[in-house]
N, C-alpha and C positions, 0 to 999 in steps of 0.2 A: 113631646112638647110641640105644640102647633107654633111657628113658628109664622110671621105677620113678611110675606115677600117685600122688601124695600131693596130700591135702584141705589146700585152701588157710585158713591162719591166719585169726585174725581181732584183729581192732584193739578194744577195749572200753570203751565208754567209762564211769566210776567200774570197778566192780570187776568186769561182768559182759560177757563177751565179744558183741562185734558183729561181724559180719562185715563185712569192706570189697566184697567178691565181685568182684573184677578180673575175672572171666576168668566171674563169670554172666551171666545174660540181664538186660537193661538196662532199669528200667520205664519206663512214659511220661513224658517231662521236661516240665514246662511251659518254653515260651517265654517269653522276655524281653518284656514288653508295651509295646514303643514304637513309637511310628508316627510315621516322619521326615515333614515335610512343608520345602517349598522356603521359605527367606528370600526377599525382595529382591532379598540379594545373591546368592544360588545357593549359602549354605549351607546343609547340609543339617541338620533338626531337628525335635524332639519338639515337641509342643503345649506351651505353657505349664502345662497342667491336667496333662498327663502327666509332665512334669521333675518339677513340683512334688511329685508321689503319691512319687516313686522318690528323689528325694533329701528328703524332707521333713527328716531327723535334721539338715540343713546346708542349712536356705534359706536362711539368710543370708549363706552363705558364697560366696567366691568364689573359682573356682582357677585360671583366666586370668591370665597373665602383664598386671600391669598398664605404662600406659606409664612408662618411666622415661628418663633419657638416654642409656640403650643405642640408644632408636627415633633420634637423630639421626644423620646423616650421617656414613659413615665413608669414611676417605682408605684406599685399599686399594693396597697395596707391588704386584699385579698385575694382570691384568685382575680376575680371578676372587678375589673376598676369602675367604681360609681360617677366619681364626676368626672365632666366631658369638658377636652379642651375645644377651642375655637375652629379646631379641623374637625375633631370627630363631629361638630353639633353641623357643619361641612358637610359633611360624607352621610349624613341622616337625612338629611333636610333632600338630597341629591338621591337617595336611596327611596324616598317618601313619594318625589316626582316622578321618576322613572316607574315606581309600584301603580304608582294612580295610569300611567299613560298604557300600562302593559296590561294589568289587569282591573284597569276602571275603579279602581280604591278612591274613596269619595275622601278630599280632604279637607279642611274650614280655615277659613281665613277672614282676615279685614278688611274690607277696603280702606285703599289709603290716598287713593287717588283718579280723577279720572280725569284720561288722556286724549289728543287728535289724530290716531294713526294712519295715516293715509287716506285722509278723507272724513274715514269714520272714527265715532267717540268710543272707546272704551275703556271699562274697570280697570283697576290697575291695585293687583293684592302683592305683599314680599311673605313667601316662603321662604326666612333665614335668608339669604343673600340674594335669593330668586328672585327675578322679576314674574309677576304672573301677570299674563295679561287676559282678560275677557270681556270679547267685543261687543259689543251692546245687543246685537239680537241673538248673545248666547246669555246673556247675561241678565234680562228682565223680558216680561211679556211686554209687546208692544198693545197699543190699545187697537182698537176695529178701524176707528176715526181719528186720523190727524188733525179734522177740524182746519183744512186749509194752511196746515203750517208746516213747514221742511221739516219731515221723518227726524232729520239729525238734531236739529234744532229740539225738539222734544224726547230725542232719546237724551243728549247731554242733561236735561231740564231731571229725568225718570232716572238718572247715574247719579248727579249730584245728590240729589236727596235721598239716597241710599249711600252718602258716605258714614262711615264709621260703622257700617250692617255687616252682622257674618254672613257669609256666605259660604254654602259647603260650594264645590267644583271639584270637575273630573279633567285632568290633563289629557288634551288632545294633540300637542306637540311639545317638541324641547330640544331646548341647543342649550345641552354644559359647556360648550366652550364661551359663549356671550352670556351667560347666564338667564336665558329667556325661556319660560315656558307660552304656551297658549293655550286656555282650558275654556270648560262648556260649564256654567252653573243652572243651564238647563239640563241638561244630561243627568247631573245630579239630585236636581228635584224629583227626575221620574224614577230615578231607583229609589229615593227617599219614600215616594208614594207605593210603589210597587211591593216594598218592604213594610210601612205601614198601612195602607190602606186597604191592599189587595194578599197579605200573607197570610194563614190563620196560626192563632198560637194553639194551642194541645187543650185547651179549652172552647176552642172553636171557633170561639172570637177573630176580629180583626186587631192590630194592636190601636188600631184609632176608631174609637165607635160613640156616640153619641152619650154624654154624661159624665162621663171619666174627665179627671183633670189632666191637665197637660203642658209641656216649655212649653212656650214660644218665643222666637227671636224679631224684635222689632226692626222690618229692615227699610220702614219709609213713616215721615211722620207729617199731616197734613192739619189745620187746623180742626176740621170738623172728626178726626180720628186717627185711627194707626194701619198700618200695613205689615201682617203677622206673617213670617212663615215659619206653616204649622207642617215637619216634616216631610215639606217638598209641594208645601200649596198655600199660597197667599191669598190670606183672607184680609177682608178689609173688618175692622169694627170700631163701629161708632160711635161717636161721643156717649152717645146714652149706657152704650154696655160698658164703658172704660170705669165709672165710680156713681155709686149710689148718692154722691155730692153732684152739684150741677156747677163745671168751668166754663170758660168761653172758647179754650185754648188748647188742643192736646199736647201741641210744641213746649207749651211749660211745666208739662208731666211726664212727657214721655220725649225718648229720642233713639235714633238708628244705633242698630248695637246693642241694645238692654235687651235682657231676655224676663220673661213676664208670666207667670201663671194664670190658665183658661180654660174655663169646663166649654167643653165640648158640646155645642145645643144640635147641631146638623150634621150629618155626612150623606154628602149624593155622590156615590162610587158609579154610575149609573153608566157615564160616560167615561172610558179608562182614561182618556185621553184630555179629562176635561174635569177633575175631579174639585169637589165646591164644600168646602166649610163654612158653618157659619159657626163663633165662639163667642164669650164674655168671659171678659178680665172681672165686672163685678159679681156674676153669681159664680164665679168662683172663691168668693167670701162672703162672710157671715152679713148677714144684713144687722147692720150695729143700731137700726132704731129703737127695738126694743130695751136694749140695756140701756143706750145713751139719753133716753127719754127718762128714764128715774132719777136722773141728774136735777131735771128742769121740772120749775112749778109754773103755773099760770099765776103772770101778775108778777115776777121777778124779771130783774136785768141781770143780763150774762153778755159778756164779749164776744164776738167772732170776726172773721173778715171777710171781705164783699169777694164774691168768688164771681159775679156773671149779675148784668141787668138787661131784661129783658122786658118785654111789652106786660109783664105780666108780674114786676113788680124788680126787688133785690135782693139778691141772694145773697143768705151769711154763712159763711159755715161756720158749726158751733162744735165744741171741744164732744168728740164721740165719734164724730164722721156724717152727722146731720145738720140739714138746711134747716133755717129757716128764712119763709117768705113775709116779705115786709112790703109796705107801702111807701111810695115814692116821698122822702122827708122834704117839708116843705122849705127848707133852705137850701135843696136842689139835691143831687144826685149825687152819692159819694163815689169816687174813681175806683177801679177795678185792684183790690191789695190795701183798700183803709182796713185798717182796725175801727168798729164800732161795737155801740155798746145799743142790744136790744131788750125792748121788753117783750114779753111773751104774751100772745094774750089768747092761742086757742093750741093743744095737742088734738088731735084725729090720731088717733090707734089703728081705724081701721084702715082709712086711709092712708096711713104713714104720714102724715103732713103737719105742719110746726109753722106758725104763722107770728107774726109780731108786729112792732113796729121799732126803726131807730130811734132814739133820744141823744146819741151823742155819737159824732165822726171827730176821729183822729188824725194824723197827718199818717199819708201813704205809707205801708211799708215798703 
């Protein structure tokens, strides 16, 4: 499918556009700066002077499961006991971090917050009682161009609008005694790619190839579209591919954290280091004009609601999943969520197009 090259949106943070740049060249990230060293007991941990610099906003805190009378002795109905007191789900959560830091086990989590740690912004996920932290240039592509504005200033702006987003990450340090990790959600993206993009399965395939439907996880949502990632590569897609309906709004249909079904139209593995999707959430479902058009006669009124007005007239959406286009009602412009009532007065088959006019606006939903 020939695909039409269009420049990728940008995210802005106050009023002036920034680019998020999915799909640019990626600049030098600093490293997470911990150095595990062995306990006594053979867990693995940060220096005391280094916990301390990285969680300084919460020395006093602690996020370790303490003991409670969950740790006593339980009488178990089998061999193998099923449900997990407050220690064991403890001792899991603590066995989960240490597995990602030893051997790079990719884990997913929410963002819950994001923080000022010494200067710089970053993520802030809870693994069970863990703190996780991941600092902003492990944690998102920065864009090419700052556009004259403090780096930090626009990574907090590219952090908050990815709250509520999974994110996989890989632990890059940890103190069980303060309860603090520090991980890379870039690290993780590349094995995500490396495993999708660049693997073959026994059929010779990649497991991500052009046509195939596919998750996605929404991990940024701008008005003009969404910010996908698609197994360790953030694709942007746009209003036009998100619904065979025309909104104005992607924030009122989508949000960070939703995961989302997407036929795959692009993959340029070209560059390992630089790999680019392009998808659509609407051809990954059935184009509902043909059915929803047997509905509608020419010369009847049917209800819908105004979904977007533009230089080119007002959109209704009408029971099926189809627009129809209307002319500006000469009692003025109905607000964006009326209920109106149209008549129809031309279907185009070939064109897919539904034209009408309003005769009657209701009060906003």
């Amino acid at each position: 499918m020939a695909l039409k090259k269009t420049k990728t949106p940008a995210e802005e943070p106050e009023q002036t556009v920034q680019d998020e740049q999915p799909d640019g060249n990626k600049k030098a990230r600093a490293k997470p700066k911990a150095t595990p060293k062995k306990t006594q007991s053979g867990a693995t941990t940060r220096s005391k002077k280094a916990a301390s610099k990285t969680a300084e906003p919460q020395k006093k805190s602690k996020f370790v499961t303490q003991s409670s009378p969950s740790d006593e002795t339980v009488i178990s109905i089998a061999e193998h006991r099923d449900a997990q007191t407050e220690s064991d789900k403890a001792k899991n959560h603590l066995l989960d971090l240490m597995e990602s830091y030893k051997s790079d086990r990719i884990l997913t989590d929410f963002v819950q917050g994001v923080e000022k740690i010494n200067g710089s912004y970053a993520a802030v996920m809870y693994h069970g009682d863990f703190k996780v932290i991941i600092p902003a240039l492990e944690a998102i592509i920065p864009p090419k161009d700052y556009r004259g504005k403090e780096p930090e200033v626009v990574h907090r702006y590219m952090l908050t609008k990815r709250l509520g987003a999974e994110f996989d990450y890989i632990v890059r340090g940890m103190d069980p005694e303060s309860g603090l990790a520090v991980a890379s959600r870039l690290d993780a993206m590349k094995a995500r790619q490396k495993e999708y993009y660049f693997t073959r399965t026994w059929d010779g395939n990649n497991k991500i190839y052009e046509g195939i439907l596919a998750e996605a996880r929404i991990v940024s949502v701008i008005k003009s579209g969404i910010f996908a990632d698609l197994f360790g590569v953030e694709s942007f897609i746009a209003m036009k591919e998100l619904s065979y309906q025309r909104f104005i709004d992607a924030s009122a249909y989508y949000r960070p954290g939703q995961r989302i079904i997407v036929r795959i139209l692009k993959v340029d593995r070209s560059d390992r280091n630089n790999v680019t999707v392009a998808a659509s959430v609407k051809r990954a479902q059935m184009n509902p004009f043909e059915k929803a058009v047997q509905k509608y006669v020419t010369g009847s009124h049917y209800i819908g609601l105004v979904t977007m007005v533009d230089q080119n007239g007002v959109f209704v959406a009408l029971e099926g999943g189809v627009d129809c286009l209307c002319d500006y009602p000469k009692r003025g412009r109905p607000p964006i969520g009326a209920q109106v009532t149209v008549r129809i007065l031309g279907i185009d088959r070939d064109r897919q197009r539904i034209w009408g006019v309003i005769t009657h606006t209701s009060t906003a939903i």
